[in-house]
N, C-alpha and C positions, 0 to 999 in steps of 0.2 A: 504493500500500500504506500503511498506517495504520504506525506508532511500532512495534506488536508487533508489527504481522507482519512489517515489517523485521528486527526482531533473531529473529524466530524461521526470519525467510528466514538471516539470516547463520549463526545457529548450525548449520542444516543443512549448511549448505554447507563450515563449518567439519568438521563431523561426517565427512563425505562425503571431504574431501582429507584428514584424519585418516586415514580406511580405507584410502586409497591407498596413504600413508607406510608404516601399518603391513605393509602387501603387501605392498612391495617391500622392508622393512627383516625380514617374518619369511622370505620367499626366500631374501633372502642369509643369515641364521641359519637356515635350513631345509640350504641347498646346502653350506655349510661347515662346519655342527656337527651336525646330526640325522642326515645322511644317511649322512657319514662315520662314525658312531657304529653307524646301523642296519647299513651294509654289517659292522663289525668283528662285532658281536653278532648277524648271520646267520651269521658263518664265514666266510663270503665265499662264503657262497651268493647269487646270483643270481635265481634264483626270492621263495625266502625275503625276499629284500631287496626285490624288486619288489612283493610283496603287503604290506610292514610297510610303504615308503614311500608308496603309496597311502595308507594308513590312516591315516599323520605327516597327510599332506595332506589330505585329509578332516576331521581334526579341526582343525586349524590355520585352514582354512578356516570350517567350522563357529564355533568362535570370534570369527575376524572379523564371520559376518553376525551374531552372540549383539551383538557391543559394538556394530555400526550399528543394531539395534533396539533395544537400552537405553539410547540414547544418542537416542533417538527421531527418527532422522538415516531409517528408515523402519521401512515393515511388511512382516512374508512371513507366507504361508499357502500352505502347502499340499493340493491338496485329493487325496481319493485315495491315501493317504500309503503304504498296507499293499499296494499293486501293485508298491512297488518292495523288500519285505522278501522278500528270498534272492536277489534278481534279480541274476542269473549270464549270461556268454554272450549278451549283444542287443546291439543297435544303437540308440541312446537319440536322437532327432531332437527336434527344437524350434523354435522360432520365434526370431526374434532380436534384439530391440528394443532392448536397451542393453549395456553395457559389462561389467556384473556378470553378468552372466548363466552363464558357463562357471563362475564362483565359486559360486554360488546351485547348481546342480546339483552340483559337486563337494563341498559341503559337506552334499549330503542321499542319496548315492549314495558308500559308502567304496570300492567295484571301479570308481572310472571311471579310462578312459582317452579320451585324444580327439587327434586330429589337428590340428597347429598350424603356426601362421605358420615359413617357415623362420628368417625373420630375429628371430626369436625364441631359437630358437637360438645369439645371440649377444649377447644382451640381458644386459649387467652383474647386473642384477638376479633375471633367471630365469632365464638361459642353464645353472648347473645343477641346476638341474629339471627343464628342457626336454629337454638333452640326456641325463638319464639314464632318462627313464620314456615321453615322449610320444615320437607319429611326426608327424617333419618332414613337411609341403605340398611342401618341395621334391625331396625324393624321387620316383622314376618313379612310375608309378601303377602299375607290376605288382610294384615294391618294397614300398609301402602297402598295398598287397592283403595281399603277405602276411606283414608287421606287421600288420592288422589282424587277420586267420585266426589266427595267434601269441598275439598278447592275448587275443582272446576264444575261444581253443581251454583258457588256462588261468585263463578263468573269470570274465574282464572285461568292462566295458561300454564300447562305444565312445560318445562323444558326438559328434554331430555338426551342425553347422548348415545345413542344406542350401540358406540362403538365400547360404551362401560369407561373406555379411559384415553386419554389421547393418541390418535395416530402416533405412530411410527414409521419414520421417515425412511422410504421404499418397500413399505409393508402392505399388501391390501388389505381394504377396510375389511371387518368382520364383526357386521351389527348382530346382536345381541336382539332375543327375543320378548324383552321385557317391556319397551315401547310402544310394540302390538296388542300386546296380553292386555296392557291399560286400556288402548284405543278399544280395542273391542269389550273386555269387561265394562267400562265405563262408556261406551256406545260414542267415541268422541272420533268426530276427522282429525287428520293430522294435516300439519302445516309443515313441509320440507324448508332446509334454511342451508344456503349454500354457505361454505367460508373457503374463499377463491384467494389470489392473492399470490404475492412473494414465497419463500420458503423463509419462513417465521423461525428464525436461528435463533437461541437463547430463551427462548418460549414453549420450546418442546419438550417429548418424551425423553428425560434424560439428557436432556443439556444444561449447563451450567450457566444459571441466571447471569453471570457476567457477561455473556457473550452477546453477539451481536449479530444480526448480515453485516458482512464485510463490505458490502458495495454501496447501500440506497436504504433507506426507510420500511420501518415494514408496509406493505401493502394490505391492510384487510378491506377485500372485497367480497360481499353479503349479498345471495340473491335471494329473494322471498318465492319460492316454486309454486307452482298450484297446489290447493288443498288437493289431500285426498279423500276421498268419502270413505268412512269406513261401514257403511250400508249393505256393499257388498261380501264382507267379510263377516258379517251376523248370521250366515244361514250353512248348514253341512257339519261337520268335525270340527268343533275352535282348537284341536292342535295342529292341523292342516292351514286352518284357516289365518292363525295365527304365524305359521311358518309361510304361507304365501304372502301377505301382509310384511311382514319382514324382509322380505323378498322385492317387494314391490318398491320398498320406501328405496331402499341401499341400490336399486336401478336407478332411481328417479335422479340422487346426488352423483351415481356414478355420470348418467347422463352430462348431468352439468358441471361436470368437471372437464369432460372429453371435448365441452366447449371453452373453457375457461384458459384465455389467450397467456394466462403465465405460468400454467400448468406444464407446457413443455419446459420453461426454464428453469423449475421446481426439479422435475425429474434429473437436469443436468446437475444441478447445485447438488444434489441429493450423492449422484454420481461422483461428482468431487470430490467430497466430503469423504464419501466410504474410500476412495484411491488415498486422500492423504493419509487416513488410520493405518489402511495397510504396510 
C-alpha cells in the first residue's frame, strides 16, 4: 500500500472500532436510562413500552450507521426501500456476511425483532436489551415459537438469519430450517433481504476486528426481494413443506447474488486472501 492509502486504511479502521465503542457504550445508556424512563412514561404499560423501545433502538441505531458513513468509515444503499414502508407481521430472512449486519436492518426497519444468542443474555453490555425485548436461542423451540406468534401477532418483524451464523468466506450458504418452521407454524410470509456489496474484511467469520479492506470503504449494498407467500406451504407434510420453503428462500438470495455487480470481485479478494495464508 502506498503512504495514503495506509492512513486512509488506518482511519477506517479507527472509524470502524469507534462504532463499536459507541454500541456498547449507547447499550448500556440505552439499558439504564432510556428504557427505565420509557417503561415510567408508558405507565408501566408493557405493550406501550415494547413498541416505544423498539423505536429508542431503531433510531439509536440509525445514528450509528449516519456517523460510520460520515465519517467515511463506509457506504449503504439501499435498494427497494418503499417494500419495507408499513411492513407489519413477516418474517425478514437474509444472508449473513458480517458482523453489522443485524444493526444495518435494525436501523432501516423500526418493528424489528429477532432471535439471539442466549449468552447474550448476559453480556454486560446488552444483556439489558437483550433481556427485555429479544427471544433467547436458548429457549425450547416450542417456547420460541410462541414468542415468535407473540411478537409478530402484535405487529413485529422477526429477523432472522437462517445461515444460524455468518458466512464464511468461499463457503456456500447452508440455511438452516428454523426460518421456515416459524413462517409456517406462525402462518407468516417472508420478506428476503439481500446484503451485496465489497468483501467486508475485518467484519467477518473469524477475522480480526482490527482489520480492514485494504483498498476502499466497505460497500453494504441491501436489496428488499419480493415477499414470499407462505400460503402455499400450509397444505401436505410440514416436514416436506418446510424443507421446500427452505429451499425456496436460499434460491431467491442465491439469485440475487449471481446478479450483484461486486460479487465477482468478492470471489477474487476471497481468492487472494486464501493464496497469501498459504
Amino acid at each position: 500500500m502506498t503512504f495514503f492509502q495506509r492512513i486512509a486504511y488506518a482511519w477506517r479502521t479507527y472509524v470502524k472500532l469507534q462504532t463499536f465503542f459507541f454500541f456498547g457504550l449507547g447499550s448500556l445508556v440505552q439499558a439504564s436510562v432510556v428504557f427505565p424512563t420509557l417503561f415510567l412514561l408508558s405507565g408501566f404499560s408493557r405493550k406501550r413500552f415494547s413498541r416505544w423501545d423498539r423505536y429508542a433502538i431503531h433510531i439509536a441505531l440509525k445514528i450509528l450507521i449516519w456517523q460510520l458513513v460520515l465519517l467515511r468509515g463506509s457506504k449503504f444503499k439501499v435498494e427497494h426501500r418503499e417494500r419495507l414502508k408499513g411492513l407489519h407481521s413477516k418474517i425478514i430472512i437474509a444472508n449473513h456476511p458480517s458482523l453489522l449486519d443485524v444493526v444495518l436492518l435494525f436501523s432501516i426497519i423500526p418493528n424489528a425483532d429477532c432471535i439471539v444468542k442466549g449468552a447474550l443474555g448476559k453480556n454486560r453490555f446488552v444483556s439489558g436489551i437483550v433481556n427485555s425485548i429479544y427471544i433467547l436461542n436458548s429457549e425450547s423451540f416450542d417456547q420460541q415459537m410462541m414468542e415468535v406468534k407473540r411478537t409478530t401477532d402484535q405487529g413485529n418483524n422477526l429477523i432472522i438469519f437462517p445461515e444460524g451464523t455468518r458466512s464464511e468466506p468461499g463457503k456456500p450458504w447452508d440455511f438452516k430450517k428454523g426460518a421456515a418452521r416459524f413462517a409456517i407454524g406462525c402462518k407468516r410470509d417472508i420478506v428476503p433481504i439481500y446484503f451485496g456489496g465489497n468483501e467486508i474484511i475485518g467484519l467477518r467469520k473469524h477475522d480480526k476486528l482490527v482489520s480492514y479492506h485494504p483498498r476502499e470503504q466497505y460497500h453494504f449494498y441491501l436489496d428488499v426481494l419480493e415477499t414470499i407467500s407462505v400460503e402455499p406451504y400450509l397444505e401436505g407434510h410440514q416436514g416436506a413443506q418446510v424443507v421446500a420453503l427452505t429451499k425456496e428462500m436460499q434460491r431467491r438470495l442465491e439469485e440475487r447474488r449471481e446478479l450483484d455487480p461486486e460479487y465477482p470481485q468478492r470471489l477474487l479478494d476471497q481468492q487472494a486472501e486464501l493464496k497469501d495464508k498459504a
